[in-house]
C-alpha positions as CSV (number, residue, x, y, z in Angstrom):
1,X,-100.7,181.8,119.4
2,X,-101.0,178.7,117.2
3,X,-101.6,175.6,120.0
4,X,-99.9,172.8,117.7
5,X,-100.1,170.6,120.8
6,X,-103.9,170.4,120.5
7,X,-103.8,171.0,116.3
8,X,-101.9,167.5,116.7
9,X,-103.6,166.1,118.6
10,X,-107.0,166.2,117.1
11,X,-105.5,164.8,113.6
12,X,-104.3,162.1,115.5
13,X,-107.8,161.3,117.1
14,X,-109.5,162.1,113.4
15,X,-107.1,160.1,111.4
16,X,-106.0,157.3,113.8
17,X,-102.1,158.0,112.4
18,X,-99.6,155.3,113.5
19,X,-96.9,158.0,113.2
20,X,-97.6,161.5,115.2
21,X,-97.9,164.4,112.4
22,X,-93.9,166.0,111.6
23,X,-93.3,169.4,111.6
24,X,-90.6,170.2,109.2
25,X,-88.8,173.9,110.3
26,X,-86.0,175.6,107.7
27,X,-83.9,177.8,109.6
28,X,-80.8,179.5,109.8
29,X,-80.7,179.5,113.5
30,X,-82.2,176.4,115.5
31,X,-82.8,177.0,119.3
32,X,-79.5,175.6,120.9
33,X,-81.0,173.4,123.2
34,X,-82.3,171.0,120.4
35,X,-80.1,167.6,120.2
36,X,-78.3,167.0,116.8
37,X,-77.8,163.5,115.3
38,X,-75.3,161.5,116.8
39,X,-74.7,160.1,113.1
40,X,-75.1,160.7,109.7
41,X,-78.1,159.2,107.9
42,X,-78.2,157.3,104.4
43,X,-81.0,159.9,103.3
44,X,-82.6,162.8,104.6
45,X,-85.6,161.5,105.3
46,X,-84.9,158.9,107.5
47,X,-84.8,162.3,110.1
48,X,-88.8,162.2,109.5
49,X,-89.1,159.0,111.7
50,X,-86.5,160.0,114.1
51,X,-88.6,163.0,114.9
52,X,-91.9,160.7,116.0
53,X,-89.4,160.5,119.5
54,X,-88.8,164.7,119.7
55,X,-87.6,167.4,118.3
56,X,-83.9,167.2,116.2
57,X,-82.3,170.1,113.9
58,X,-80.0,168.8,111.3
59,X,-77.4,171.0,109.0
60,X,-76.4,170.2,105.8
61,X,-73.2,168.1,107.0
62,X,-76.0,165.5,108.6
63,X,-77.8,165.0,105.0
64,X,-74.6,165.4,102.7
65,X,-74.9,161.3,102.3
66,X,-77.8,162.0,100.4
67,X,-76.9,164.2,97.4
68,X,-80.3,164.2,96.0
69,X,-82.0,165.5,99.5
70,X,-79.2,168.1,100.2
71,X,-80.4,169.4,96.2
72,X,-84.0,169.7,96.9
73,X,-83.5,170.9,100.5
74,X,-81.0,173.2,98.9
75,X,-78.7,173.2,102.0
76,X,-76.4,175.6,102.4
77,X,-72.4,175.1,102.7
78,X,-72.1,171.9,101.4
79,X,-68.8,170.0,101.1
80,X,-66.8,170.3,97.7
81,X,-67.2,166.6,97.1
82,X,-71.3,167.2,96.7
83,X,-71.7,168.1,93.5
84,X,-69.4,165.2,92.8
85,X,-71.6,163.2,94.5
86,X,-74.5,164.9,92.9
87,X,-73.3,164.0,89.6
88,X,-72.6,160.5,89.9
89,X,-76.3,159.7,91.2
90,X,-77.6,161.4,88.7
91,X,-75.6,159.5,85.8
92,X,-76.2,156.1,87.6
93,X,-80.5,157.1,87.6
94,X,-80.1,158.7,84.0
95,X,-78.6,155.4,82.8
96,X,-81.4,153.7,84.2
97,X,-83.8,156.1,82.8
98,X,-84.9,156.7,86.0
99,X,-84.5,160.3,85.9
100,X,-83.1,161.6,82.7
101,X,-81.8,164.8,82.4
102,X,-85.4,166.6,80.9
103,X,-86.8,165.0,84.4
104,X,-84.5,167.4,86.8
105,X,-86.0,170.6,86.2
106,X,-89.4,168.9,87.0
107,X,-88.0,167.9,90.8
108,X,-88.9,171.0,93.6
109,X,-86.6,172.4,94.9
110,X,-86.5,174.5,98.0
111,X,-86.3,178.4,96.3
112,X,-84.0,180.2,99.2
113,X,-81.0,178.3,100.5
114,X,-81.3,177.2,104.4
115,X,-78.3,176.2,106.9
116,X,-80.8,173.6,109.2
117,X,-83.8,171.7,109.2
118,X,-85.3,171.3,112.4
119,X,-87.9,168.1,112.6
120,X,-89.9,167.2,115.3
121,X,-93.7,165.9,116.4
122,X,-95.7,168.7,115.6
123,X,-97.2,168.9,119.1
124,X,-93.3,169.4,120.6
125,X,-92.7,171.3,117.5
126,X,-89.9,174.8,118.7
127,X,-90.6,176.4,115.6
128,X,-93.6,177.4,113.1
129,X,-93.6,174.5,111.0
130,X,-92.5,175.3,107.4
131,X,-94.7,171.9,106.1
132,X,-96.1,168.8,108.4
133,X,-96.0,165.4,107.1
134,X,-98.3,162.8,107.8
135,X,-97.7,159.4,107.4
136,X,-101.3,157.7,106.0
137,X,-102.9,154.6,104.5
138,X,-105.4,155.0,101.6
139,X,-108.7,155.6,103.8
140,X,-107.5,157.9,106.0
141,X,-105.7,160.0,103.1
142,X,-109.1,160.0,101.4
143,X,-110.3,162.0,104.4
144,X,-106.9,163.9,104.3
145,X,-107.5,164.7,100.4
146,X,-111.5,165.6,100.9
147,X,-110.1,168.3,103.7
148,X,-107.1,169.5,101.1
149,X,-109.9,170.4,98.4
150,X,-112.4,172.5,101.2
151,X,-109.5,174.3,102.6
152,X,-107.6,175.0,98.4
153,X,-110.8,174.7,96.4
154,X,-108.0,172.3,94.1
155,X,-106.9,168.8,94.0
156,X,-103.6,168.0,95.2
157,X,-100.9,167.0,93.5
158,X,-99.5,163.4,93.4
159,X,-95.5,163.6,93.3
160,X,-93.2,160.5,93.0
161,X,-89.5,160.3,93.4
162,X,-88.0,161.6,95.3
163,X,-89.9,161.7,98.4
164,X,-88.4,164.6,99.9
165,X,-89.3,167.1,96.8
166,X,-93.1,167.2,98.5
167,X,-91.2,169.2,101.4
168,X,-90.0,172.0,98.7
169,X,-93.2,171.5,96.5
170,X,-95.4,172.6,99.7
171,X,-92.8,175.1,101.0
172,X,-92.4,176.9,97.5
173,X,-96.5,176.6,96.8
174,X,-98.3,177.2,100.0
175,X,-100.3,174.2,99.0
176,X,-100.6,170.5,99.9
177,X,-99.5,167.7,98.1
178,X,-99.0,163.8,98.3
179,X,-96.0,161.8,98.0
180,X,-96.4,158.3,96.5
181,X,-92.8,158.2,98.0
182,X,-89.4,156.2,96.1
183,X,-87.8,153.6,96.3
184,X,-85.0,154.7,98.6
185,X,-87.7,156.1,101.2
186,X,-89.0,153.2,101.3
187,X,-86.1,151.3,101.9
188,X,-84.6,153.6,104.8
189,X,-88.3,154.3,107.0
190,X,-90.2,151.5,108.6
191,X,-93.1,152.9,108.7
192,X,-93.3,153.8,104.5
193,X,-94.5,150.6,104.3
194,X,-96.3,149.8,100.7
195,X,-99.7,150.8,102.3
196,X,-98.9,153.8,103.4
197,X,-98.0,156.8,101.4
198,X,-97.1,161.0,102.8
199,X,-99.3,164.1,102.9
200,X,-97.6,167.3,103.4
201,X,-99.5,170.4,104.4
202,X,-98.2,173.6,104.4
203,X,-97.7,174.9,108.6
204,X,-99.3,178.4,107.8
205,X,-102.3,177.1,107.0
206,X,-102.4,174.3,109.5
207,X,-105.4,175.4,111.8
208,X,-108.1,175.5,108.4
209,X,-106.6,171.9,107.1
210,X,-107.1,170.2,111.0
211,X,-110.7,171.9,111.4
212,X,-112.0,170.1,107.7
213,X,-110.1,167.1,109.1
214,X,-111.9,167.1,112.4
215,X,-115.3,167.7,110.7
216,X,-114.9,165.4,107.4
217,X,-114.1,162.0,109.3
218,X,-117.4,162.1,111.4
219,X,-118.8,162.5,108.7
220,X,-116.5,159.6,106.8
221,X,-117.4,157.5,109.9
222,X,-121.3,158.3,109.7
223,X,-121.4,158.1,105.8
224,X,-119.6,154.6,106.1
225,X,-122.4,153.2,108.7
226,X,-125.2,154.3,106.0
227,X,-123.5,152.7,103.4
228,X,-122.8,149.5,105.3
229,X,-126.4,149.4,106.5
230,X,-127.5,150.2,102.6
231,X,-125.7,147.4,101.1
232,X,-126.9,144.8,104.1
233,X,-130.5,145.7,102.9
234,X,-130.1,145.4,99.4
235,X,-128.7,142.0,100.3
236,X,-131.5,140.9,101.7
237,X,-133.9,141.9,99.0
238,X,-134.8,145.1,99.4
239,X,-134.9,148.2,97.3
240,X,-134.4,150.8,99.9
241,X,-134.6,154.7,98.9
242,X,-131.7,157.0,99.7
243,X,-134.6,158.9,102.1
244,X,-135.4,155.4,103.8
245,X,-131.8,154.1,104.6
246,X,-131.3,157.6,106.4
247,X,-134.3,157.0,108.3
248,X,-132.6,153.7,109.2
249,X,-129.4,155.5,110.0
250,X,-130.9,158.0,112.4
251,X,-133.2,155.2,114.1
């Protein structure tokens, strides 16, 4: 049995994350003890930082003021005034040439139809996580991205707007990718702050992504002492082999 307590744990020791890792769940059926909001939210993905304080499922009714997350979440049962809704964000982005109308098909979406979505800190996470999020600044997603590639033998993608299509694009693919967020994620979470941008991980694969994650920032954290120690050295005048600042390192 998967110990995500532990599997969350460890990222947060290896990656120093402000924000514990999120464990996104789609479901028909969420456990009936979970709390539900206690009001709607601008956009769907202000849920993500709600769930850094425990576990929350959410229907379609708590997204439906975001007409663009309901679409890529592809929530079940909406009201008759989405598509409305739908519409008239789309001809207010179009005329901005934001997202034209050859852009849409280009924005995951989530491929079966779900009723909830259950989000939660992956170590108190109820369910097998669907995708985990992880809220990171540029030197720990370089450790994030080096683990990606060992674990997919790929390079991740690099999605913009809208932040929540990573959800669908790792959901529907089985493989990670990177949100450079938008601008309305930015303006509903504190902590998408300009430095920081989202991973998402697909939850089957979880244990293989946290093990290359473990491994690759010792060695991040011993490669960056080398390199320090390199660059003091040629500072001072010398001309140090790759063989004789390693000898430097291990002394």
């Amino acid at each position: 049995m998967t110990n995500y307590r532990t599997l969350a744990q460890t990222l947060q020791d290896s990656l120093q994350l402000k924000l514990p890792p999120i464990a996104v769940s789609f479901t028909d059926n969420a456990p009936a003890h979970l709390p539900t909001p206690a009001t709607q939210q601008p956009a769907g993905c202000a849920f993500w930082e709600q769930a850094a304080q425990g576990p929350l499922a959410t229907s379609t009714k708590d997204h439906e003021l975001c007409a663009v997350g309901v679409y890529t979440h592809n929530l079940a049962d909406a009201s008759p005034a989405y598509a409305s809704e739908l519409g008239d964000v789309l001809k207010v982005m179009a005329n901005l040439e934001y997202v034209r109308a050859e852009d849409i098909a280009l924005i995951p979406v989530l491929k079966q139809p779900t009723k909830q979505v259950v989000y939660a800190p992956l170590a108190e996470t109820p369910l097998a996580p669907d995708v985990i999020l992880l809220f990171a600044h540029a030197s720990q997603g370089l450790i994030i991205a080096e683990a990606i590639q060992q674990v997919e033998m790929g390079i991740p993608p690099a999605l913009g707007r809208p932040a929540c299509a990573v959800i669908p694009q790792v959901a529907n693919s089985g493989r990670a990718a990177l949100s450079l967020g938008c601008c309305g994620a930015r303006a509903y979470l504190d902590a998408l702050t300009d430095d920081i941008a989202l991973w998402a991980l697909p939850g089957a694969r979880i244990e293989q992504y946290v093990e290359k994650v473990e491994k690759l920032s010792k060695a991040n954290d011993l490669l960056t002492t080398f390199h320090t120690l390199r660059r003091q050295d040629i500072a001072d005048g010398q001309t140090p082999t790759y063989g004789a600042s390693l000898a430097r390192l291990s002394a």
